[in-house]
C-alpha positions in Angstrom: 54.5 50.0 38.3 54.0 51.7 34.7 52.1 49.3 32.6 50.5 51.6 30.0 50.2 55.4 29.1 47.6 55.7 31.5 47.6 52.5 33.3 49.2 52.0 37.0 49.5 49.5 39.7 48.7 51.3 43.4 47.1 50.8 46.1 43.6 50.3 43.8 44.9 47.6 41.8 45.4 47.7 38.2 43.6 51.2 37.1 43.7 52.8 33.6 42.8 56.1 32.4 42.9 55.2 28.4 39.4 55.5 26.6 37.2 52.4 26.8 35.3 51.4 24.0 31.6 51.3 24.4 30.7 48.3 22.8 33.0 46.4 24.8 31.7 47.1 27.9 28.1 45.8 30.0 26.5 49.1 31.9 27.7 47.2 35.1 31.5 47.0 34.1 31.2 50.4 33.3 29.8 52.0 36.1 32.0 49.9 38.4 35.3 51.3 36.8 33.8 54.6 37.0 33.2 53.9 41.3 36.9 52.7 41.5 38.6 55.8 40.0 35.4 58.3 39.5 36.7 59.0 36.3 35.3 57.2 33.2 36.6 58.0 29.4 34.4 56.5 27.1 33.8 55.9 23.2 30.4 56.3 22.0 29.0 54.0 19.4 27.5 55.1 15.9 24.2 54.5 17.7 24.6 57.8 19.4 24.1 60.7 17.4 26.7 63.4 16.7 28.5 65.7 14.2 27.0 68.8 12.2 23.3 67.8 11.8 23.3 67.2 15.7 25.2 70.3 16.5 23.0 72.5 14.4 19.7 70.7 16.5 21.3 71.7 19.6 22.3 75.4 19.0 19.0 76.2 17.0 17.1 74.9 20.4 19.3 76.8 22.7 18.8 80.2 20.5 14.8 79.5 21.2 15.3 79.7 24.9 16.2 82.9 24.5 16.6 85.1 27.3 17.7 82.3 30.0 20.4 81.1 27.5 22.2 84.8 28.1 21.3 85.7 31.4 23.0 82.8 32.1 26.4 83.1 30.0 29.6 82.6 31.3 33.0 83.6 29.5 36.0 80.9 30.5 38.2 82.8 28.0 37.7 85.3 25.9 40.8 85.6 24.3 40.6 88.8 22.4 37.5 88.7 21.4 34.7 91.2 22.1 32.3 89.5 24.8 29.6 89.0 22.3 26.4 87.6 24.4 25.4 84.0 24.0 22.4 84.8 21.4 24.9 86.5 19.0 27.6 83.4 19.1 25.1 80.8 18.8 23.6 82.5 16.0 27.1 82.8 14.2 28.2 79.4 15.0 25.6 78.5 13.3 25.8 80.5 10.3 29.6 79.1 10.2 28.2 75.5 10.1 25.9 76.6 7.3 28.8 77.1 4.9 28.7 80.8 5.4 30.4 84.0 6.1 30.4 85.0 9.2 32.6 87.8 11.2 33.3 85.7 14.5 36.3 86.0 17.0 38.9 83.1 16.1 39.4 82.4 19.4 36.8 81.9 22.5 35.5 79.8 24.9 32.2 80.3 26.6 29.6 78.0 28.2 25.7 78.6 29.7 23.5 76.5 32.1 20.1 75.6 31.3 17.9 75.7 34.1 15.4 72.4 34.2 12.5 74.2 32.8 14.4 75.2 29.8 16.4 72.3 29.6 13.5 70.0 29.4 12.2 71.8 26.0 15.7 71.8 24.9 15.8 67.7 25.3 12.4 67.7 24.2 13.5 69.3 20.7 16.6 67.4 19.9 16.5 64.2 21.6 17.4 61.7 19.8 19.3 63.7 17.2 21.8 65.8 19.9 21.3 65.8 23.4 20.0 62.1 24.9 20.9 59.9 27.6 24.1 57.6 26.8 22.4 53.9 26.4 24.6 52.7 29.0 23.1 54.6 31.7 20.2 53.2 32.9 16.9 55.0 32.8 16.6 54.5 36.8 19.4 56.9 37.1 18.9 60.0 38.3 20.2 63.0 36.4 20.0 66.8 37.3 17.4 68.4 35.1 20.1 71.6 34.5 22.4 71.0 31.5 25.6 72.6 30.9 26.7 73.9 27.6 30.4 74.6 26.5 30.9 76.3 23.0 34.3 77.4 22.1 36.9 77.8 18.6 40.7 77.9 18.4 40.8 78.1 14.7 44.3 80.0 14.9 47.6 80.0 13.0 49.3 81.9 15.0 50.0 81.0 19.0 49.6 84.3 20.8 51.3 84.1 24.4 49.2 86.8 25.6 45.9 85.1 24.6 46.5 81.7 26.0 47.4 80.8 29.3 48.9 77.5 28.1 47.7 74.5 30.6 50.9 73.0 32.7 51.8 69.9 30.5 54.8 68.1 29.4 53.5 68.2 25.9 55.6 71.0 24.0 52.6 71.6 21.7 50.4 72.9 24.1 51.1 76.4 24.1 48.7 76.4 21.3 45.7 75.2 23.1 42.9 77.8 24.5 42.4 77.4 28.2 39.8 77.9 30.3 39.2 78.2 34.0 42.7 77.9 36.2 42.8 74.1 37.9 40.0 73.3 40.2 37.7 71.1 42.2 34.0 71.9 42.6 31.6 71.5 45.6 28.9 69.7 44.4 26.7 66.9 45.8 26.0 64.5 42.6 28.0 61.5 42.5 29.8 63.0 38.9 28.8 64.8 35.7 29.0 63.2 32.4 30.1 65.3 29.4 29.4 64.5 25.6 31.6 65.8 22.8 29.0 66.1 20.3 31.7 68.5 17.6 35.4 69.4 17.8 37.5 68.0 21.0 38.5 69.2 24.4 41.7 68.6 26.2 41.0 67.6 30.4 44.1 67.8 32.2 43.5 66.3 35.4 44.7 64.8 39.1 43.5 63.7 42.2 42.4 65.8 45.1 44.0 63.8 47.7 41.8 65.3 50.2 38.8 65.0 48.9 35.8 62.9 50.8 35.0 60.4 48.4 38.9 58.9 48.8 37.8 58.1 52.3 36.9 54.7 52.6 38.5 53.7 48.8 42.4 54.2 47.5 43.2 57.3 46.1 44.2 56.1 41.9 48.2 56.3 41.6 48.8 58.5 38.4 52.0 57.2 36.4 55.1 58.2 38.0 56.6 60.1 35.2 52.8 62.5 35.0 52.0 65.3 37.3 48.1 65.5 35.6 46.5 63.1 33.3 45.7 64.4 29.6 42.5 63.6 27.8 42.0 64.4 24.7 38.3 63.9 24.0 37.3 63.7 19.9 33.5 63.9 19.0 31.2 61.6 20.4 33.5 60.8 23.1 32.0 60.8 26.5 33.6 61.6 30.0 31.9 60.5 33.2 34.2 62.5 35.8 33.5 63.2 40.0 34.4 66.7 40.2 35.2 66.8 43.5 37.7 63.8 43.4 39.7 65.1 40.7 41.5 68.8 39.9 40.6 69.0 36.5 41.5 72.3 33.8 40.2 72.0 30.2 41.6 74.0 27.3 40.7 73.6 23.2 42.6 72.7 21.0 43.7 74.2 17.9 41.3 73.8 15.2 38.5 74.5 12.4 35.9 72.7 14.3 34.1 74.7 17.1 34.4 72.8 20.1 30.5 72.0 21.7 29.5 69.5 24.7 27.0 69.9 27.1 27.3 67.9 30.9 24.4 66.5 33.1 24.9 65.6 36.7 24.2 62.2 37.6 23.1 60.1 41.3 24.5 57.0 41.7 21.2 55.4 44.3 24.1 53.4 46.3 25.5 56.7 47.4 22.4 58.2 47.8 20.4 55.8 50.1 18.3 54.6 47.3 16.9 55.4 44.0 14.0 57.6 45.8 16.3 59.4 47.9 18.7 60.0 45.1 15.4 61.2 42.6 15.5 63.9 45.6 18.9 64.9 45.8 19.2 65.1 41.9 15.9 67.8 42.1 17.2 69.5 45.5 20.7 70.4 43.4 18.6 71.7 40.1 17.0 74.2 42.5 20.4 75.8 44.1 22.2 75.2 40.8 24.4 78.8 40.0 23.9 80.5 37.1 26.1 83.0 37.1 29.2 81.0 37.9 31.0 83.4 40.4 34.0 81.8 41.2 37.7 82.7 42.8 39.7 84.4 40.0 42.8 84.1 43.1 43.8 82.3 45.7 41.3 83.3 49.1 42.2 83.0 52.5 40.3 82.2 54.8 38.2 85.2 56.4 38.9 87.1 53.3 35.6 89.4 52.3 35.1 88.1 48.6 32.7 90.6 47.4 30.1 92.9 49.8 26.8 94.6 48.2 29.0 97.9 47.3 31.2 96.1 44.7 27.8 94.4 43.1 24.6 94.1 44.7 23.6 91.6 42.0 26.1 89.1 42.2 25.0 85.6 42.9 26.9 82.9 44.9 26.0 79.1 44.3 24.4 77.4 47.3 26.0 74.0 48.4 25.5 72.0 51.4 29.2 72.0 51.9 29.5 76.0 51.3 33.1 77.8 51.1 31.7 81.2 52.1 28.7 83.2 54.4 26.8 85.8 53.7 27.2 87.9 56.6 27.5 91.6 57.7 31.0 93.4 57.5 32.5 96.4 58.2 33.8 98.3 55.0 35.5 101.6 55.2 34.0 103.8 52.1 35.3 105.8 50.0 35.0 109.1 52.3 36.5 106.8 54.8 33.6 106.1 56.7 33.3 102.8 58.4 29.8 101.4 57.3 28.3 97.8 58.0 27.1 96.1 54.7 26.1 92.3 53.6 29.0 90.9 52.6 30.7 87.5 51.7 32.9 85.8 53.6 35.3 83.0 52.7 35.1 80.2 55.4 38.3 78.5 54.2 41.0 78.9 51.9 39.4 78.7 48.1 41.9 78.1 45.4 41.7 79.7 42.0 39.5 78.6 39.9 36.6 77.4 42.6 32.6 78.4 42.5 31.8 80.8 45.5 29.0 78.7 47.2 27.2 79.6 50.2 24.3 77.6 52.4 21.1 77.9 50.9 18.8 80.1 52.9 15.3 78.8 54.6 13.1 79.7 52.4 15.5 78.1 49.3 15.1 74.8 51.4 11.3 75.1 51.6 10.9 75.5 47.8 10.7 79.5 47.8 12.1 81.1 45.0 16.0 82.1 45.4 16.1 86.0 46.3 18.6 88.4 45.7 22.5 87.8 47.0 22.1 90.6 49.5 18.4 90.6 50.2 18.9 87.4 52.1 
């Protein structure tokens, strides 16, 4: 039954999607309704700091990590834009905020992981004036040490088709939005990832995967009957707490001056972790097979499929999961004197739709501590 935009009777009970005030809400309330759905859409209060002074606090201390910040960049969509590294658009957001003029692409969206090393200096710096910990959450809470950064502008007049790959939507206005990845889930082992909209906004269109573990032993949400995907529009200082794996989620920008800037943490709920010591663990075991590089299905893959072998790039990375889609095994590749040669390869152990990470087990050594090798040196 239909009760609101984004509110349903099903099988869960009365659910809704619509953006819940902060104030409003005890830490308790909040994190229940995040368990029922795992999906949370949240206003911050004044309390929490955002806008230009916070933005400007969080891109000077990303510039001083430096070389991490680029090693570890990621282009969702370029647009046509040259694929200027991380340094150069951090530097001329910037410069943008700063009232000046600056010769920027109109149209990108990028993001970058910080590993926990470098993310600690970068809380260090700005907290409390950019990047903290939401009051509600409380401090025994576990939280990955990596944080996630997603820059991005749409400031555009003029839709270009061939720029934009225009999320699916009922919404007619759309086409002008900026999108990034295709639709996916991830394979990840914190209990969801909250992300703060700290300048511009950020459109999440998103459904449940059906299939997906965490619907075992509680009702998959009921979306309204007339929606095929949710659509949040998240506006600065909005926060999203959201399980990754439960929900097929796309994000796009839309059209604006503003540059669009968040950054995510993971988070361990200790109830589905065996405790708040065990969750500490997991939340430090994840930081240490956490993928930088962000290799993930630009198709559809089969399963058995060879996704890349040591030939195409013997740098590549693949994330490590404890629920991998992929091995790193030996294959037979014919070259290009059409010899048949056995190389390190990997291998897709079940379909992988468009859009998901490449993750393979960690190795032994990984496990113990070690530091992560090479793809193909395993």
């Amino acid at each position: 039954i239909l009760t609101a935009d984004r509110t349903v009777m099903g099988r869960a009970g009365e659910v809704t999607f619509d953006r819940v005030e902060l104030a409003e809400e005890t830490a308790e309330s909040l994190l229940d309704r995040f368990c029922k759905t795992r999906l949370l859409w949240l206003r911050l209060d004044e309390s929490t700091s955002h806008g230009t002074d916070a933005l400007l606090g969080l891109l000077r201390a990303v510039a001083c990590a430096g070389e991490p910040v680029t090693r570890e960049w990621s282009v969702e969509n370029a647009a046509r834009a040259p694929r200027d590294d991380a340094l150069e658009v951090i530097e001329k957001l910037t410069r943008r905020l700063q009232g000046k003029t600056v010769d920027m692409p109109s149209q990108f969206y990028c993001s970058t992981v910080l590993g926990s090393e470098v993310a600690a200096k970068v809380l260090k710096e700005t907290a409390p004036t950019a990047v903290s910990e939401p009051g509600f959450l409380r401090r025994s809470l576990p939280q990955g040490g990596c944080i996630w950064i997603f820059m991005g502008l749409n400031d555009t007049g003029t839709a270009k088709k061939n720029n934009k790959r225009p999320a699916e939507t009922n919404e007619a206005d759309d086409g002008e939005n900026l999108a990034g990845r295709p639709e996916h889930t991830d394979s990840v082992a914190c209990s969801g990832t909250y992300h703060h909209q700290i300048s511009g906004g950020k459109i999440w269109y998103l459904r449940p995967c059906v299939d997906a573990s965490v619907w075992k032993d509680s009702p998959v949400p009921l979306l309204p009957s007339s929606r095929r995907r949710l659509r949040l529009h998240c506006e600065e200082n909005d926060l999203l707490l959201i399980d990754t794996r439960a929900w097929w989620h796309e994000t796009a920008l839309p059209r604006g001056s503003q540059p669009s800037v968040s950054y995510a943490r993971e988070f361990f709920l200790p109830d589905e972790h065996g405790g708040e010591e065990n969750a500490a663990a997991a939340a430090e075991r994840v930081d240490r097979f956490t993928n930088v590089d962000a290799m993930y299905a630009e198709r559809p893959i089969a399963t058995g499929d060879i996704v890349v072998t040591e030939l195409d790039d013997p740098t590549c990375e693949a994330g490590r999961s404890d629920d991998p889609n992929c091995v790193l095994c030996d294959v037979e590749v014919e070259t290009k004197r059409g010899e048949v040669r056995s190389v390190m390869g990997i291998v897709a152990v079940r379909d992988i739709p468009a859009g998901d990470f490449i993750t393979i087990a960690p190795s032994d050594s990984e496990e113990d501590g070690g530091d992560e090798d090479d793809e193909f040196d395993e």
